[in-house]
N, C-alpha and C positions, 0 to 999 in steps of 0.2 A: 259853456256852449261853443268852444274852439272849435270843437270838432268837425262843426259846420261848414266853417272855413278851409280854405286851401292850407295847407302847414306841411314845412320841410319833412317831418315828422310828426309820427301820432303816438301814442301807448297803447297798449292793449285795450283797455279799459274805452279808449278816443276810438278805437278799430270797432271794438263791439257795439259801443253806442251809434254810430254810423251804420253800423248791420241792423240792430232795432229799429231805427225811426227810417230807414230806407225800406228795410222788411214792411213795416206797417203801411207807410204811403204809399208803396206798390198794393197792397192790398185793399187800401180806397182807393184808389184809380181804377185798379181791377174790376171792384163790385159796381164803380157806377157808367164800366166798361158796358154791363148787361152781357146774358148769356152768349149773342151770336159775336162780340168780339173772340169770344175765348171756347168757342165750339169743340164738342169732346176734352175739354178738361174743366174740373172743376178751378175756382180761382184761387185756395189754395196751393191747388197742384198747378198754375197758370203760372202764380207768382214763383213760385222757388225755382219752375224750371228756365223763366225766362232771364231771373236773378243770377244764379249759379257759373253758368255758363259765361255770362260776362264776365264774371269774378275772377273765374279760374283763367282763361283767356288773354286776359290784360300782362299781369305778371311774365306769362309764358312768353308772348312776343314781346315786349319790352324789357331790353337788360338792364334799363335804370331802376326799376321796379320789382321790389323783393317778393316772396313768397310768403312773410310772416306776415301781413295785411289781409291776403286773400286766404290764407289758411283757418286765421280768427273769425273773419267774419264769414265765410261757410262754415265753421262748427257753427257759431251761432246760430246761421239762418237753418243750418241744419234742425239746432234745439228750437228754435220757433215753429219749426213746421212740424216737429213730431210731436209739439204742443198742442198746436193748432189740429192737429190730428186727434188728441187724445179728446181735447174739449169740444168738438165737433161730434165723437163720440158718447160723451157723457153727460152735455148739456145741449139739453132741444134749442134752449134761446140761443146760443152761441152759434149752433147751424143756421138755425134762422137769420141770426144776424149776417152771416157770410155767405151763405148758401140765397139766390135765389129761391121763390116758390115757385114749382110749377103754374103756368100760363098757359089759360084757355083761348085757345086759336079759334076753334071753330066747336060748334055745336048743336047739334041738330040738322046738319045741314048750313046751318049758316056761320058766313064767316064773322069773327067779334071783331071790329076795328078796335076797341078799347085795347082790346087784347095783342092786338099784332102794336098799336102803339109802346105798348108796357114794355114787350118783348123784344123793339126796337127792330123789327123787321118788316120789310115790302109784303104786298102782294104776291111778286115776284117769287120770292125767295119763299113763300107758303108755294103754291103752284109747281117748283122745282123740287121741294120735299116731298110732296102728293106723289108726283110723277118719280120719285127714285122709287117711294113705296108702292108704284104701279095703280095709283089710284087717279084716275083718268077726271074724275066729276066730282065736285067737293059736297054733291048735297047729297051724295051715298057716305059721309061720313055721319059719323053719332058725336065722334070727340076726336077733336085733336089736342094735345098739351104740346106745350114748347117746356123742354126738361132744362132742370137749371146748367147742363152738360152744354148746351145748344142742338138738343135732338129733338126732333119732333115722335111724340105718339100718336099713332091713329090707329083710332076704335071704329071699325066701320057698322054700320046697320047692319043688324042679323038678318036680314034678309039678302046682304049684295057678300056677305061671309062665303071662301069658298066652301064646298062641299068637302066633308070627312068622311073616312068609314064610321066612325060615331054617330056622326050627325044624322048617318043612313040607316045604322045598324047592320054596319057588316063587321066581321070579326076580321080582325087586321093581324100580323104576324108581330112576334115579337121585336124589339130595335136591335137591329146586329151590325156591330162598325166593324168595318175589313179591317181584318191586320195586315202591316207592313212584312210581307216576307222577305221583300229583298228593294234596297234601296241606295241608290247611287256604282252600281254592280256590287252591292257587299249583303251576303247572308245575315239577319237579326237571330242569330243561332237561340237568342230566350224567346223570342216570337214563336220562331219552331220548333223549337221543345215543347211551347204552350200550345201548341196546336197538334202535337202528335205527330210531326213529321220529321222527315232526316233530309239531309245534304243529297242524298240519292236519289230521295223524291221530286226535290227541286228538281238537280240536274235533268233526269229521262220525263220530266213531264216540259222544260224547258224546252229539249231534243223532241218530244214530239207534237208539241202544238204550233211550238216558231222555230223549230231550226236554229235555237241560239242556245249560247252559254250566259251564266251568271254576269259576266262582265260587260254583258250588252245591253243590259237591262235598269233602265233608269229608275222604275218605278213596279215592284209587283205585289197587288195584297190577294186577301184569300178572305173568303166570307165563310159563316157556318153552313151557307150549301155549299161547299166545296166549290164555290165560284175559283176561281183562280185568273184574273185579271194583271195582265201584262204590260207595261209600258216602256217602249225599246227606247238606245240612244237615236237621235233622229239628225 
């Protein structure tokens, strides 16, 4: 158990063992962080990425301080995480074990304090989620979950749902994403192949809608109606 300790020197073996049992107790710290410490990441991905970086760090600005240290112990934490990745994949109990369950915030309409206790978060902090999601009155929800990420979903009442063409029954057009014809002043010459045009067309449709050349043009895509949307340097 040296390894524990401070020592002039370590071995490889003393380097790894220190990447394990640091890898691990980041990892209980992390789970009983609860999801809104570590918000948009998972705590696998929590732990390696807050690990790593000190690792590689230290070495770099200290010249007393070698590279063979922090080299071993990122392979290692490297090999734990794309462990913990594979068993996270292939064993449910093991997610479970590390992974938060999703948490019922609110339902029916009403808020769950059990639920906002679990999930370790205010009042506050529900009511500012609501409100990113534009959802103004908490009893227009049905469900909200707090995701093991630290996201919230809300499920609103079918009745306060916006309106669809579906929902009306209207027929709605097919999904068409503009392409990039020209971006940062530079031609995407396979955009415009794929769309059936040339360098010609660009230019004289440039010259006639804005009086500009190609290199003034920060931003232009093209839709399947022939939109043709232009965005100049400014």
């Amino acid at each position: 158990m040296d390894f524990f300790e401070g020592q002039e020197t370590l071995t490889s073996i003393q380097w790894a063992l220190r990447a394990i049992v640091g890898f691990s107790f980041l990892l209980i710290v992390t789970r009983a962080l609860g999801q809104r410490a570590i918000s948009q990441l998972r705590p696998l991905d929590f732990a390696i990425a807050l690990v790593i970086g000190n690792i590689i760090a230290h070495p770099l600005s200290d010249e007393n301080l070698g590279l063979k240290g922090s080299i071993i112990t990122t392979t290692v934490l490297l090999a734990l995480y794309l462990t913990g990745i594979f068993l996270i994949l292939k064993f449910p109990w093991f997610r479970r074990l590390l992974n938060h369950a999703p948490i019922t915030i609110v339902q029916n309409g009403e808020i769950l304090n059990k639920g906002l206790k679990k999930a370790k978060i205010s009042i506050d902090v529900l009511l500012e989620e609501l409100r990113e999601k534009k959802v103004e009155d908490v009893k227009k929800v049905a469900l909200a979950i707090w995701e093991a990420d630290g996201k919230l979903s809300v499920f609103l009442e079918p009745k306060y749902d916006p309106l669809t063409p579906s929902s009306i029954q209207i027929a709605s057009e097919p999904f068409d994403f503009p392409r990039t014809i020209i971006k940062e002043g530079k031609i995407n010459f396979e955009v415009l192949n794929q769309v059936q045009k040339d360098e010609t067309w660009v230019a004289s449709t440039l010259e006639t809608l804005y009086q500009t050349d190609v290199k003034n043009v920060l931003l232009a895509t093209l839709d399947k109606k022939e939109n043709f949307k232009v965005f100049l340097y400014k």
